[in-house]
N, C-alpha and C positions, 0 to 999 in steps of 0.2 A: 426534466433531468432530476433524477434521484439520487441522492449523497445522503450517504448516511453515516455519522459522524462518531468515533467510537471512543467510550471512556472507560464499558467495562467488556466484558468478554462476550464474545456470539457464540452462538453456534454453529455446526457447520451445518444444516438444515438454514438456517439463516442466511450461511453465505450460498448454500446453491441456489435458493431463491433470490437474491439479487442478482447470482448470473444470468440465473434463467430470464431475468427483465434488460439485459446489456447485451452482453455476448455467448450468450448458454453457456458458457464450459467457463470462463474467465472473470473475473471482474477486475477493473482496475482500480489501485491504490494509491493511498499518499500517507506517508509518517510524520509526523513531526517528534521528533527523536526529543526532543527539549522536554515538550509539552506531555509526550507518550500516551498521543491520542493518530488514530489513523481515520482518515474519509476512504470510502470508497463509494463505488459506483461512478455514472457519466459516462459520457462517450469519449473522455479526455482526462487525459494524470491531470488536463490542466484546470477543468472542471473540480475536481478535487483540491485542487492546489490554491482556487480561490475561494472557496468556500473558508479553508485553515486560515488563510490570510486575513481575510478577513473575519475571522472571529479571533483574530490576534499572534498568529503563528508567522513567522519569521520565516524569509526564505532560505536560509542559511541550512536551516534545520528537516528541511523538507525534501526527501527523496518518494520517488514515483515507483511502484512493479506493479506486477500481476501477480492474482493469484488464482491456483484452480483448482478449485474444489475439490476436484475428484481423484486425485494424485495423493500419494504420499506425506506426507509433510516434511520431509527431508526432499520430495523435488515440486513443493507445490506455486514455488517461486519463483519468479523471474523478475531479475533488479533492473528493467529494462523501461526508459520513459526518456523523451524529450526535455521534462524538466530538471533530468542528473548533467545534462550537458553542463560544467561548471569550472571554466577553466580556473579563477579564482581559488577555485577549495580541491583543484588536482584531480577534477576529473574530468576528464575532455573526451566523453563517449556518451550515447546513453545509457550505456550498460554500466551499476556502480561495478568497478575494475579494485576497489580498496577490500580486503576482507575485513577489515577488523569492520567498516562501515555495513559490510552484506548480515557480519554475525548482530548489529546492531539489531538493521529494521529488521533479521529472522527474529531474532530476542524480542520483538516490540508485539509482530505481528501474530510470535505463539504466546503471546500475552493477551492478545484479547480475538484472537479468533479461533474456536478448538478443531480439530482436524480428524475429529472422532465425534460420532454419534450419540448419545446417550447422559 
């Protein structure tokens, strides 16, 4: 299992080669919105989701998507993971359903991953 742990910016050559080692088209993510560091890769948000934890990330803080490569960056998202299920913090889906939370992790994740070549 490969997670790789983000503080500054990738590339998107970067990110299709971690798809290409997961799910070819996809990799899956995790934010820690506090910290405004994202894991990705694994076979699982949750895989992700312990790695943050344990290097000190707080579950409060932590929502799950996908992202794919090769899309847009206005559709290259998906706020979909078993670990947004969160009745506590008003979200009882996997899908995050809050926008002001969606414009969050988009704002985190066009922070350190670029959606352009060069």
């Amino acid at each position: 299992m490969n997670i790789k742990v983000l503080k500054t910016k990738i590339s998107k050559n970067e990110l299709e080669t971690l798809a290409e080692t997961t799910y070819g088209d996809m990799v899956k993510g995790v934010v820690d919105l506090q910290n405004k560091i994202i894991a990705l890769g694994g076979d699982l948000h949750a895989d992700c989701e312990e790695v943050l934890l344990k290097q000190g990330s707080h579950q409060v803080n932590l929502w799950g998507f996908n992202i794919f490569p090769a899309r847009s960056r206005e559709q290259r998202l998906e706020y979909t993971s078993l670990i947004n299920i969160r009745p506590k913090q008003g979200n009882f889906y996997p899908e995050v359903k809050d926008e002001g939370l969606r414009q969050q992790i988009k704002t985190l994740v066009d922070s350190l991953i670029d959606s352009y070549d060069g």
